[in-house]
N, C-alpha and C positions, 0 to 999 in steps of 0.2 A: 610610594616611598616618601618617607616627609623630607622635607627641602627645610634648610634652612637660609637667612638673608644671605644673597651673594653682591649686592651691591647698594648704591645710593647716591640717590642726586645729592649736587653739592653747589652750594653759590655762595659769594661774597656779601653779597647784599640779596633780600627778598623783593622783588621784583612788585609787589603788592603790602604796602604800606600797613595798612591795621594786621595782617597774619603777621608779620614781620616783628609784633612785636617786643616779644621775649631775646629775640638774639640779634637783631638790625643795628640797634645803639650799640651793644659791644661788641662783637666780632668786624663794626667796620675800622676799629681801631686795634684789630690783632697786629702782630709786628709778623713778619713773613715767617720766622722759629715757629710762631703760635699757630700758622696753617698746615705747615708740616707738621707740629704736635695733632693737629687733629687727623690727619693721614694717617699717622702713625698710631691712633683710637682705632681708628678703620681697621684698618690693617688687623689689630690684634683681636677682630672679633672673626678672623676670618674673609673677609668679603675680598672680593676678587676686581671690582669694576667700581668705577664711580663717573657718572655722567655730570659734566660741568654747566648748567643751569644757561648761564650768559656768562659769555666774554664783555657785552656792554650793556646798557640801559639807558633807554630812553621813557622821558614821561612828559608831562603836557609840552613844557616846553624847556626841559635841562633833559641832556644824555651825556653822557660821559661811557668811560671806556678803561677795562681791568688790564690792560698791557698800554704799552706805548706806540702811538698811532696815530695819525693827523685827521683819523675819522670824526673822533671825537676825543674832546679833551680827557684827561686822566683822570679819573677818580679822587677826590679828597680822603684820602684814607691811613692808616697806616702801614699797611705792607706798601714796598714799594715794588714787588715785582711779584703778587700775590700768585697770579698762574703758575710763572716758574717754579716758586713754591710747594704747590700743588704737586705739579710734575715731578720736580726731581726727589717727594717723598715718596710718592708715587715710584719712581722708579725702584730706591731700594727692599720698597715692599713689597714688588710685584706685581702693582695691581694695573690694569688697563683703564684707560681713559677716555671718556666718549668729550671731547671738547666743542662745545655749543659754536654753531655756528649761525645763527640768528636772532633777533631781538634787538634787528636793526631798523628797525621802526618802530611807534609804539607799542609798548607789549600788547595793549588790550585791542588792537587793531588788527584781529589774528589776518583777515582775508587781505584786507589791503596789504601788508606785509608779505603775502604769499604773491600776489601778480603786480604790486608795484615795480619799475623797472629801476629806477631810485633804491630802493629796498634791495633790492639783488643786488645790484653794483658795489653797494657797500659791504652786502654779507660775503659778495666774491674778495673784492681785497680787501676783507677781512682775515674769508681763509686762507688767502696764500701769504696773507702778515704773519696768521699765527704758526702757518707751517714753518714759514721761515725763519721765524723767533724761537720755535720749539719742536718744530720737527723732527731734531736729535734725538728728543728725548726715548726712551722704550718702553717706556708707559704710553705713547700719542699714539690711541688704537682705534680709533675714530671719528667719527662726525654727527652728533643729535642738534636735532632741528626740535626748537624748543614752538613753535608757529602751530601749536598744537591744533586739529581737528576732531571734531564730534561726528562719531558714525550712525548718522539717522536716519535708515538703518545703515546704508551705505557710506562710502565715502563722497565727498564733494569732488566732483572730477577737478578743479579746480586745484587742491591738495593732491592729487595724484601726479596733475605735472608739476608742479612744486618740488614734489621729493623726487621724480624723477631728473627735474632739471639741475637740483642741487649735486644729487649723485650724480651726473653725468659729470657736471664742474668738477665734483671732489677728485673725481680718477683721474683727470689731466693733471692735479697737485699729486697724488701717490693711491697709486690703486690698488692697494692694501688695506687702506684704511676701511675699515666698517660704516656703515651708514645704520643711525637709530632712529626709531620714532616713539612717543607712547603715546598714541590719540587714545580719546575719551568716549564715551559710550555705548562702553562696552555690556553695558545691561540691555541697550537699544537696539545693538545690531543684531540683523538676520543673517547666516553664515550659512546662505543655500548659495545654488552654481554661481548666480549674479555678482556674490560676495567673494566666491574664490574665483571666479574670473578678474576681478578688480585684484584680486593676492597678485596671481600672474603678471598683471599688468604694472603693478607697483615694485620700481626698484630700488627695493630696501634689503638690506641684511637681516635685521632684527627689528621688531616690533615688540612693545613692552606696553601692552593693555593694561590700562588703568585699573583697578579693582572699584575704586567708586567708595569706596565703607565713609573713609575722612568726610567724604562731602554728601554724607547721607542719601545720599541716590540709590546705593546696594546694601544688602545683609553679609555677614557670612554664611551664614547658611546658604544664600542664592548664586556665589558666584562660581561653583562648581560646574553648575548650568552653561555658564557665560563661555569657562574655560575649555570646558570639554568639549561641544561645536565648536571654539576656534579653535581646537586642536586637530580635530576631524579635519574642517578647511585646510589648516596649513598644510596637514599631511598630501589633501589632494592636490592643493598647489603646487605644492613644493618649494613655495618662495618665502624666506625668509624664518628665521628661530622663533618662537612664540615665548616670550620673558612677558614677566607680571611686573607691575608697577603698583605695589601694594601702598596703601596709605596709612602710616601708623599715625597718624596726628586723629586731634578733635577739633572743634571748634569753640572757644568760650562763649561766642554768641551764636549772632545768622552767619549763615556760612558763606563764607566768601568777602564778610564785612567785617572782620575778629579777630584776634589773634588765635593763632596756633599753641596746641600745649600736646605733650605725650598721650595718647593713649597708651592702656593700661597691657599687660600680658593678654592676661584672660583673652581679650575679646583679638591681640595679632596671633593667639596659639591659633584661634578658630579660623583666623583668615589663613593662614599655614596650612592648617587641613585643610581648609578646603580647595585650593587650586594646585596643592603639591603636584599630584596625579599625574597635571596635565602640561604643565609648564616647562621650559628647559633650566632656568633662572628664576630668582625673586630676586626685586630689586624693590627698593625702598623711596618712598619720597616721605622723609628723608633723616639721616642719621643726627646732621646738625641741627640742633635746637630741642631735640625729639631725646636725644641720646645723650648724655655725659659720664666720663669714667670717672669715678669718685677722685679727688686730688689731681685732678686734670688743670694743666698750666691754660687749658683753650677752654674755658666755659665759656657755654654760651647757651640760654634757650630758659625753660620752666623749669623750678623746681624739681616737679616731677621727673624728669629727666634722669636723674641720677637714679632713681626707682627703677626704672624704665632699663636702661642698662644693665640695671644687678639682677632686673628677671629674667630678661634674655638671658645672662651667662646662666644664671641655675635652671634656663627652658635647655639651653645648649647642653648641656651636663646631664639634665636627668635624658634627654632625648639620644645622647651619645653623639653626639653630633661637634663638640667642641673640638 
């Protein structure tokens, strides 16, 4: 049965400077109305969930911090209480919230970040800041560990206690909350007993597999492949939902060194086929920069974006799906 987008990372600022650069210079200047307008885009395409990227950022040697915090200073920007934001448009839309809890250390320092004991300290009160600051809200439906790992083929045991050690943290703040992850390599990995033993072993709620297309690594045509043995696994496992983390972007140059621009319909219909089958979710990375609704007060991103938008609503229409 075809799936359509049921969610989308979402962040203040782009974490990596040259992708960043169609919506970084304006959207760090939205007023807190212009974040809730773009919740409120969300919302009316349908989606149901949006994973919050980073609560802060750190780079060589400036971090700063999207709430109020003595971890790190506040953000230069124009919203003044951007998460909140977030959340309480969130709230009257409905939508559930995976709020990031890491990227308390260098971003591009994935390992060090995961067994640093420095780095934990601060992701922990961090989390119990932002529960405390937000925990009200009824959109606050979980926790993504942005500390991303590559499954080659396996996982790094290493990242296994990571996320088990964050999960255990989370449930002494509110053991409701969800625990996400979307590691990468997902064209790499082998999903025989050794991989659904390591499922077992890792306590996560929901894992959301990269598809790989954005960063030229997969086809559509191949990831059907990818999704259906980890469908198999999870089922034996039984641990955790299997959500996709599809990539609608391209790259203007090399990848990984360029800005980010929309990808086109045509080539997100084919990524749509091809893991609907198997998946519980689609999830997006990502709406903003990627997406604009034509007359939108929050622009932010390429051009094409607004393209990008009006083919989704007439994919949503002729698919019956709107």
């Amino acid at each position: 049965m075809l799936k359509k987008i049921t969610g989308t990372w979402f962040e203040f600022q782009h974490h990596n400077i040259p992708e960043g650069k169609y919506w970084n210079p304006i959207c760090r200047w939205f007023t807190d109305e212009q974040w809730e307008a773009k919740v409120d885009e969300i919302a009316e395409l349908g989606m149901k969930y949006i994973v919050l990227l980073t609560t802060s950022q750190v780079y060589d040697n400036t971090a700063f911090s999207y709430y109020k915090t003595d971890i790190y200073p506040f953000y230069d920007m124009g919203a003044k209480d951007p998460i909140g934001a977030l959340l309480r448009a969130a709230d009257r839309n409905g939508i559930k919230v995976f709020v990031s809890c890491g990227y308390y250390g260098v971003w591009d320092q994935t390992i060090n970040n995961m067994i640093s004991p420095e780095v934990t300290a601060r992701a922990f009160k961090a989390m119990e800041e932002l529960y405390a600051q937000y925990g009200h809200h009824e959109s606050f439906y979980g926790w993504y560990l942005p500390d991303e790992t590559g499954i080659y083929p396996y996982y790094d045991e290493r990242f296994i206690k990571y996320v088990n050690t964050y999960s255990a943290f989370g449930r002494t703040i509110d053991p409701k909350l969800k625990m996400l992850i979307a590691p990468y390599g997902t064209n790499s990995l082998v999903a025989d007993d050794k991989y659904i033993a390591q499922l077992e072993s890792l306590d996560c709620d929901i894992i959301a597999y990269q598809d790989e297309i954005g960063v030229r690594k997969s086809k559509p045509e191949e990831t059907y492949k990818f999704y259906e043995a980890l469908r198999k696994a999870h089922d034996k496992a039984g641990r955790g939902a299997l959500w996709a983390d599809m990539e609608v972007f391209e790259f203007e140059g090399d990848v990984y060194r360029s800005a980010l621009y929309a990808a086109n319909m045509e080539r997100i219909d084919r990524q749509i086929q091809s893991i609907s089958p198997y998946v519980d979710e689609i999830l997006i990375y990502q709406y903003q920069g990627m997406f604009n609704k034509p007359g939108t007060t929050a622009y932010m991103g390429h051009p094409d974006s607004v393209k990008l938008y009006q083919d989704y609503v007439a994919w949503l229409e002729k698919n019956n799906l709107k």
